[in-house]
N, C-alpha and C positions, 0 to 999 in steps of 0.2 A: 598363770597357767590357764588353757581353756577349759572351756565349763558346757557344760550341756545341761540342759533345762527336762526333769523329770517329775510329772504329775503323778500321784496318789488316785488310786480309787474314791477318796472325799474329795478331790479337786484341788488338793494344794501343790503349789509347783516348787521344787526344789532345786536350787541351780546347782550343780555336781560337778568337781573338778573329773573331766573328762576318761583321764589315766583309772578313776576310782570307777565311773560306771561302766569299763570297760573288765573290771573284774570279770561281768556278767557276759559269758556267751552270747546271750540272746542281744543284748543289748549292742555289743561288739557287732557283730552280724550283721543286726538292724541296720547302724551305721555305717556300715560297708555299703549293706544291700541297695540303702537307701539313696547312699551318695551322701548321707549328710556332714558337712565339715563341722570343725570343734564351736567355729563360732557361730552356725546356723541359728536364728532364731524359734525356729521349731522344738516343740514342747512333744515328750515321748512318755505315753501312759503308762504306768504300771503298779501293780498290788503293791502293797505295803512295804513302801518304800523307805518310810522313814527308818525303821529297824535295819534293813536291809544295808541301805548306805551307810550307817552307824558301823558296821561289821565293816562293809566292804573297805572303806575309809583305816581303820583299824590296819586293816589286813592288806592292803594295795600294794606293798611292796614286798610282800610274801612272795618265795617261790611258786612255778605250777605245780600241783600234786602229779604224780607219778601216770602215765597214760595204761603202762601194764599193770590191771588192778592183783594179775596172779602174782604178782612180785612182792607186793607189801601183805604181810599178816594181817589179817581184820582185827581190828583193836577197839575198845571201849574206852581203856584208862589212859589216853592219852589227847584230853581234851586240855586245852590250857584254861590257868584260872580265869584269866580276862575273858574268856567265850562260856566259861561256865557258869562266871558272874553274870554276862550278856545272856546267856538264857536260863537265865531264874526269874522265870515268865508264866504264867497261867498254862495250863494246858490249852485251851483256846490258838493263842498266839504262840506256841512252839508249833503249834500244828500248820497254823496260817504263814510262818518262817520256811517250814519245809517245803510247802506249796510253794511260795513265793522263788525256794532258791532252788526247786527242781524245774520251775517254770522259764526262771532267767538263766538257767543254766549257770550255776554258780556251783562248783563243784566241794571245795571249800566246806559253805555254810552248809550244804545240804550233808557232807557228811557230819560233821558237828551237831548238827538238828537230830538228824538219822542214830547217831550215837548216844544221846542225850535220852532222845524215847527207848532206844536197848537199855539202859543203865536203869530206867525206870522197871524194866519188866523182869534183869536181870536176878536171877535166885529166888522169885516171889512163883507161889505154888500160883493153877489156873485162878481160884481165887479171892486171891490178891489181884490179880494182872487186872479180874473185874472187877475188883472193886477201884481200884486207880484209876483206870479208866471208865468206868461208870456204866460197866458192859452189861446187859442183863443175859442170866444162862439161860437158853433157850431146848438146852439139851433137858433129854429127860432122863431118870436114872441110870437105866439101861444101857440107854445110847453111850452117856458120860462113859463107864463102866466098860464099853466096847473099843469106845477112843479111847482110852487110858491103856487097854490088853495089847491094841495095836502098837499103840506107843511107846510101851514100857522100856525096850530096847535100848532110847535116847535115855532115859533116867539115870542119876547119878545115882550110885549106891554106895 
């Protein structure tokens, strides 16, 4: 199979069966745009690659997700266990995976990503939400007190 050659942000190159880094929009595009054929010698940079192609690789012969996003219900619980396993990551690097697959246009991981930080915040009062995320409240009583009267509406009761 052809392979295309993908550098990291540290400088290491990874050679990538072609079909797999075409998961990526961006990447696809690139090589269009570019002209570049499967077996070009040219080396294509990007962020945190090696997580990324681990997914992609995984996933490569997955269907496309749906283009009409009104059509599918927005869902949290249906992450599968291999991607759940895949991101049982540091805060850090779930965040640095989001970036990476909103930037390569990988539609896929970024929901996955995207749904992983909801499941984090999901049922946990304001906070909890800060203390998981390590948020300091910057609100004063009052304020808090004012955003909550607005709010209350969305509360479950």
């Amino acid at each position: 199979m052809p392979n295309i050659k993908l550098q990291s942000s540290d400088g290491e190159v990874f050679e990538v069966d072609v079909e797999v880094a075409k998961c990526s929009g961006t990447i696809k595009t690139m090589l269009e745009d570019l002209g570049m054929e499967d077996d070009d010698e040219e080396v294509v940079p990007l962020p945190n690659v090696n997580s990324v192609i681990q997914w992609a690789t995984y996933h490569k012969d997955d269907p496309p997700p749906p283009e009409d996003e009104e059509i599918k219900e927005k869902r949290t619980d249906d992450i599968s266990s291999w991607d759940a396993d895949f991101l049982k990551v540091d805060q850090g690097t779930l965040f640095e995976l989001i970036l990476a697959a909103n930037y390569l246009d990988i539609k896929g991981l970024l929901d996955i990503t995207c749904k992983t930080v909801a499941n984090m915040i999901k049922g946990k009062t304001p906070e909890e939400v800060r203390k998981t995320f390590n948020i300091k409240n910057d609100f004063t009583a009052a304020e808090e007190e004012q955003v909550r009267k607005e709010n209350e509406w969305c509360e479950e009761k």
